[in-house]
N, C-alpha and C positions, 0 to 999 in steps of 0.2 A: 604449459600453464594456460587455462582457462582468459579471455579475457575477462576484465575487471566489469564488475555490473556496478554502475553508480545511479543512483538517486539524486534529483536537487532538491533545494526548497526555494519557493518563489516568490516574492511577492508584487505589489505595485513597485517598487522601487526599480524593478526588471521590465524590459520589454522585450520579451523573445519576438524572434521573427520569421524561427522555423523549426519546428518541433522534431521533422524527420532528419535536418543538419543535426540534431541532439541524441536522436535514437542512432544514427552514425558512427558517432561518437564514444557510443555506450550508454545512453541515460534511457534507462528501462523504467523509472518513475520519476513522476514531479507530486510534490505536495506544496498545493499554494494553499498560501494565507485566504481564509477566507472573513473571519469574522475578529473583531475584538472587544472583551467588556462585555456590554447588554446591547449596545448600539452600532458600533461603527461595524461598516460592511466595508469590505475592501474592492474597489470597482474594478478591479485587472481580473477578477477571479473566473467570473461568468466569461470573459469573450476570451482568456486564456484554455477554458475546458474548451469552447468551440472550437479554437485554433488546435487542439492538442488531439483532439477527434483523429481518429485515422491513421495516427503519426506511428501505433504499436508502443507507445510510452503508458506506463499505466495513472491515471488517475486519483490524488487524493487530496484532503484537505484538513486544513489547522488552523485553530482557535487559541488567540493570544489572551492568555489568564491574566485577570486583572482582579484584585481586592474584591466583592459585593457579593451580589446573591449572584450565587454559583447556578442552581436550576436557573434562571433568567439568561444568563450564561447559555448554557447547553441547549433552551428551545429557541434562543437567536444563531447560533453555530449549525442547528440540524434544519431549520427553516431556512436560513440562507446558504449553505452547502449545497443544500440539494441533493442528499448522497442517492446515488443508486448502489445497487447489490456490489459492482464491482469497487466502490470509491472508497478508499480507505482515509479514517478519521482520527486525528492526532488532536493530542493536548499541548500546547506548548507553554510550559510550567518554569518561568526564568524570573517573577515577580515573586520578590520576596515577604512581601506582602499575605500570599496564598501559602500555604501550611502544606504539607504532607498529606495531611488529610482530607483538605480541601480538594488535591486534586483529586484523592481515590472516591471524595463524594461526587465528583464531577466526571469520573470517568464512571464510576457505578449509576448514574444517572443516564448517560449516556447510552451506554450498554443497553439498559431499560428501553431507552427508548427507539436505539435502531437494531436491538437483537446480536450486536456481537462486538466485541470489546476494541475499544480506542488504541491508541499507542500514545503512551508518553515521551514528551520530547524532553530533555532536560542535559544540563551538564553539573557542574559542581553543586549545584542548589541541593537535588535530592540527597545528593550524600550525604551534604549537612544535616539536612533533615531529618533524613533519617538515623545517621549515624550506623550503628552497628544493629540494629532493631531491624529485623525480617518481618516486612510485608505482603502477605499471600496473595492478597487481592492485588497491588499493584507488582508485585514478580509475575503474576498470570496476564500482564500486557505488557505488550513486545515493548521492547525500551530501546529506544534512540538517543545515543551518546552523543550530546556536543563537546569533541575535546579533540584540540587540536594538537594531536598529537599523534606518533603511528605503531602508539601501542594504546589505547584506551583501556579506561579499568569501570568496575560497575560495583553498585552497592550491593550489600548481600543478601536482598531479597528475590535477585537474578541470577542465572544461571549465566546467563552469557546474555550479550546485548544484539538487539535485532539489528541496527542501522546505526554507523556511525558517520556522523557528521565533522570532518576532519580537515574544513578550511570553511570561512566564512568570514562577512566583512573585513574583506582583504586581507585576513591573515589566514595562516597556515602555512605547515612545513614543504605543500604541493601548491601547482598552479591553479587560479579558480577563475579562469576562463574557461566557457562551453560554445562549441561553434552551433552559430542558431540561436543560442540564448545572450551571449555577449561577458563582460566581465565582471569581475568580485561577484560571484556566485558563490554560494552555500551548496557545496558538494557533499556529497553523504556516500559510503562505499556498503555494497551488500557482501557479505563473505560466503554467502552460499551459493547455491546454481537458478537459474532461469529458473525450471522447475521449480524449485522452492520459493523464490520469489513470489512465482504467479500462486502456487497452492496458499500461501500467506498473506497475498498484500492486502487484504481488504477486512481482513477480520478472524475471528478465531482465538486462541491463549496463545503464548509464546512457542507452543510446540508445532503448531501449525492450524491452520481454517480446514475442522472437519467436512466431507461433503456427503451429502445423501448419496443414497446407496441403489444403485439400478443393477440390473441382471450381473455387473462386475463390480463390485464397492470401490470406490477408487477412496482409496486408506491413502495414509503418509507415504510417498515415495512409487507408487504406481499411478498418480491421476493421469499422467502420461500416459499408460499402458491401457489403462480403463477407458478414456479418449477414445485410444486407435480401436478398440475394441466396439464401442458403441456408434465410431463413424464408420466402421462395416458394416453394421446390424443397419446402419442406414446406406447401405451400397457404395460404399466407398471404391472407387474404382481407379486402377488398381485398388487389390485388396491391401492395407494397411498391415505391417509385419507388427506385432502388437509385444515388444519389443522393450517398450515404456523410453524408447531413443525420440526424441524430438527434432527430427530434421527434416529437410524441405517438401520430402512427401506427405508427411503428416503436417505439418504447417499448411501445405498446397491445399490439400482435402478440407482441412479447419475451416480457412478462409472462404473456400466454395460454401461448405455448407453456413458458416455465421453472413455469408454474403445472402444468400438462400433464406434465411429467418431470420434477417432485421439486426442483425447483433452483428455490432462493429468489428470489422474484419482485420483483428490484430495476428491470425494464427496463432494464439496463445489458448493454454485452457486455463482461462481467468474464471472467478469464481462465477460471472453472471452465465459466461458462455456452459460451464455445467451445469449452471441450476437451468437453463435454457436445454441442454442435452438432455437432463433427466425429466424435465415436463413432457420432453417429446419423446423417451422411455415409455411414462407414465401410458400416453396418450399409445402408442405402439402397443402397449403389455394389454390395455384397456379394449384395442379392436382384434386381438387375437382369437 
């Protein structure tokens, strides 16, 4: 059996003090609290992305829903996020105050504004809310289940839930200490693979983050293979068995070339690192 890929959620409350003790561990994402309301900015957020630089943890951030004007909301969350192409952007919708609706206006806004859809975080709230009523727009973003518990269930505008969240302020059925990060952490488990994580984390519908398409489309389930294939075409040496297996030669190579063009050297093919390959496609197809 595979090991387990978990996610935390961060916030001030934590003071991590080593992000690659966490990626050790197993923690392949953090989403820190960035923003809450119209105003409050959370100060751990910016020097925890610096610290988290390098570590191969991937990147994101969330915005704690509060009652008022929602757009005010969303240009205070993407002005101070700061998202780049790889940093995935959640809602976290636990104020009961904010409706069902509010959030899907706040995640359709969102959308709008950085090109590719949020996740909502939520536990018992949205059920209520929703009840038995299927919502297309918010079933098309990945849903993050707070419920502690180690069978979770989802309302039935999902198919299945992206990211559960399965112990937090100190409770849960498992331990929520992280070495590097310290204790009563908010763990979250992913049920898919590395792969899928990385084709996913940053954006896209629940079925996964479509990617542009160079001399090999890298579709659902070959971005891996697409990868080894486009870091031949750039001299991969040895040549890369294109395989769609993700192991230390193809990591090795990853990291040479995202070392090579500025792009953080996680050997992942995270979304920035392809749109980064396929410029440098574009730019290759262009001097042919």
């Amino acid at each position: 059996m595979a090991n387990p890929i978990y996610v935390v959620d961060l916030s001030h409350y934590q003071s991590p003090t080593d992000f690659k003790a966490a990626f050790n561990f197993g923690v392949r994402g953090v989403i820190h609290k960035a923003t809450e309301g119209v105003s409050y900015v959370d100060p751990h957020y910016a020097p925890m992305r610096q610290k988290c630089e390098g570590s191969g943890i991937f990147w994101g951030a969330y915005h704690y829903f509060r009652p008022g004007n929602i757009e005010a909301q969303v240009n205070h969350f993407v002005k101070n996020a700061k998202p780049s192409a790889g940093t995935l952007m959640a809602l976290d919708h636990e104020e009961r105050g904010c409706s069902a609706a509010d959030a899907e206006k706040f995640l359709r806004l969102l959308e709008t504004k950085i090109g590719r859809k949020g996740v909502l975080y939520s536990g018992h709230l949205i059920k209520e809310q929703l009840g038995h009523q299927v919502n297309d727009y918010l079933g098309s973003c990945r849903l993050w289940v707070a419920e502690w518990d180690s069978s979770p269930t989802h309302q039935a505008s999902w198919k299945d839930l992206w990211l559960h969240q399965f112990t937090g302020d100190g409770k849960g059925p498992q331990p929520h200490s992280v070495p590097g990060l310290g204790n009563n952490i908010d763990i979250n488990r992913f049920y898919g693979t590395i792969e899928e994580l990385t084709e996913q984390w940053s954006g896209g519908d629940a079925s996964g983050t479509p990617l542009p398409a160079g001399p090999y489309e890298p579709t659902k389930g070959n971005i891996t293979a697409w990868g080894q294939a486009t870091l031949n075409m750039f001299g991969a040496n040895p040549p890369l068995k294109m395989d769609g297996s993700h192991g230390s030669r193809t990591m090795a190579a990853l990291k040479d070339w995202q070392t090579k063009h500025d792009v953080m050297a996680t050997g992942l093919f995270d979304q920035e690192t392809c749109q980064q390959l396929l410029m440098a496609l574009e730019d290759w197809n262009s001097s042919r």
